[in-house]
N, C-alpha and C positions, 0 to 999 in steps of 0.2 A: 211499027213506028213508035218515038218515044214521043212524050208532050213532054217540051221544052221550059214548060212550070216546075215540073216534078226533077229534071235535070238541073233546074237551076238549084232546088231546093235540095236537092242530094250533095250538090258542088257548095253550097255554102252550108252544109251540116260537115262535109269531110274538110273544109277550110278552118270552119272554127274548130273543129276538132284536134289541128295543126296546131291555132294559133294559141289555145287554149286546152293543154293537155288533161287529161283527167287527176285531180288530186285524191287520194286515199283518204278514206274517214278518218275525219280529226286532224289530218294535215293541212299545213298553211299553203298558199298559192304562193309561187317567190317574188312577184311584188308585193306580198301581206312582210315577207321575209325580211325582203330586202328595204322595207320602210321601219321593219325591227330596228337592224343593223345602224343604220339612220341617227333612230332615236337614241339608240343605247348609246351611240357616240355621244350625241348630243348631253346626255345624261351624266357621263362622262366628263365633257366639258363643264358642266354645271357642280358636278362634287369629283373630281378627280381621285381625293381623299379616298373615299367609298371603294375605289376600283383598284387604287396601285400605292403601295405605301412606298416607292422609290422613286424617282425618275425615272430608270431606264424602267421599270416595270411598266409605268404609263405611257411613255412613247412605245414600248412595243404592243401593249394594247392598241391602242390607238392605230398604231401601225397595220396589224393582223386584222383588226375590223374596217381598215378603209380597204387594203387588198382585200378581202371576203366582196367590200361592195362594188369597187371597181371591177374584178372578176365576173361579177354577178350581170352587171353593164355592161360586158364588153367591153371595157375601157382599160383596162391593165396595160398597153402602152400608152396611154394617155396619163393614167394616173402616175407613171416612172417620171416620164416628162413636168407633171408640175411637179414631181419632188425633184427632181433635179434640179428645176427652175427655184425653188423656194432656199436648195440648199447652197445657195451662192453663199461666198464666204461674207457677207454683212446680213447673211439673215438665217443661217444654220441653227437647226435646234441640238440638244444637247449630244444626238446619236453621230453628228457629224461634225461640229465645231471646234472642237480640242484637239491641239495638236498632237500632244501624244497620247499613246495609250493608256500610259498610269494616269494621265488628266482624265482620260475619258471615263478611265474604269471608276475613280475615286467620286466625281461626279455624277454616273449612271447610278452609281448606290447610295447618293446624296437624298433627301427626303426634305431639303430644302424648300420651302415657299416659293421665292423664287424664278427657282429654275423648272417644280413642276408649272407655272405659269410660263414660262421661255417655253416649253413643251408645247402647251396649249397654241401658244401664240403662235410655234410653226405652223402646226395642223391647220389650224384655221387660215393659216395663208393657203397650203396647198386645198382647203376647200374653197377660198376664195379665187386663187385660180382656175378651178377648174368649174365652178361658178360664171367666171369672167368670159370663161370660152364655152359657157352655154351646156357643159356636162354633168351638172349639177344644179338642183332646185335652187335658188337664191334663198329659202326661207329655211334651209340646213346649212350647219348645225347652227343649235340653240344655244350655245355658249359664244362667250366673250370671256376671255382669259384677264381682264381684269382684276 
């Protein structure tokens, strides 16, 4: 006969063990990770300069670390849907707004003021969406593209 103490105590050692994998020496847990990715955006938002000396160089940053953190959430069809949602044609940032390609291309290599603000100001819409719909902290990211 088992004691049903010592079962319960075995079933919630192999649960947390589930729910909480074991990390390697010196490695981060990926919520320590994924509150990195977080911040660096935000960091991001705050000197832009620092990270991308073009437009398109900073919306593709920007871009590769929201997919890394959507991915990371589970959220990667959600996160397609608020960029879709943001890239309507009165609120498109610099990677989708130009009509044609010599626009887009001339502009992506632009280092303009600006339009890496126009950048900024997408992104923080699509974090504000998906903010609105409860997928995201409200107190990320720590920039204003002002």
């Amino acid at each position: 006969m088992t004691d049903p103490i010592i079962d319960a105590a075995i079933r919630a050692d192999l649960l947390d063990e589930v729910a909480q994998p074991p990390v390697a020496p010196g490695m981060k847990a990926a919520d320590e990770i994924v509150r990195f990715v977080r911040k660096l955006i935000g960091w991001i938002g705050d000197r832009p300069r620092m990270y991308a000396r073009t437009v398109g160089e900073l919306d593709t940053v920007l871009h590769y670390l929201h997919l890394v953190w959507a991915e990371s959430q589970g959220l990667l069809h959600e996160f397609y849907d608020a960029l879709a949602e943001v890239d309507e044609p009165e609120a498109r940032g610099v990677g989708g707004c130009f009509a044609t390609d010599e626009q887009r291309t001339r502009l992506i290599e632009s280092a303009d003021d600006s339009l890496l603000r126009l950048v900024l100001a997408r992104w923080k819409a699509v974090d504000d969406h998906l903010i609105k719909k409860g997928l995201m902290e409200p107190d990320y990211p720590q920039h204003d593209p002002q």
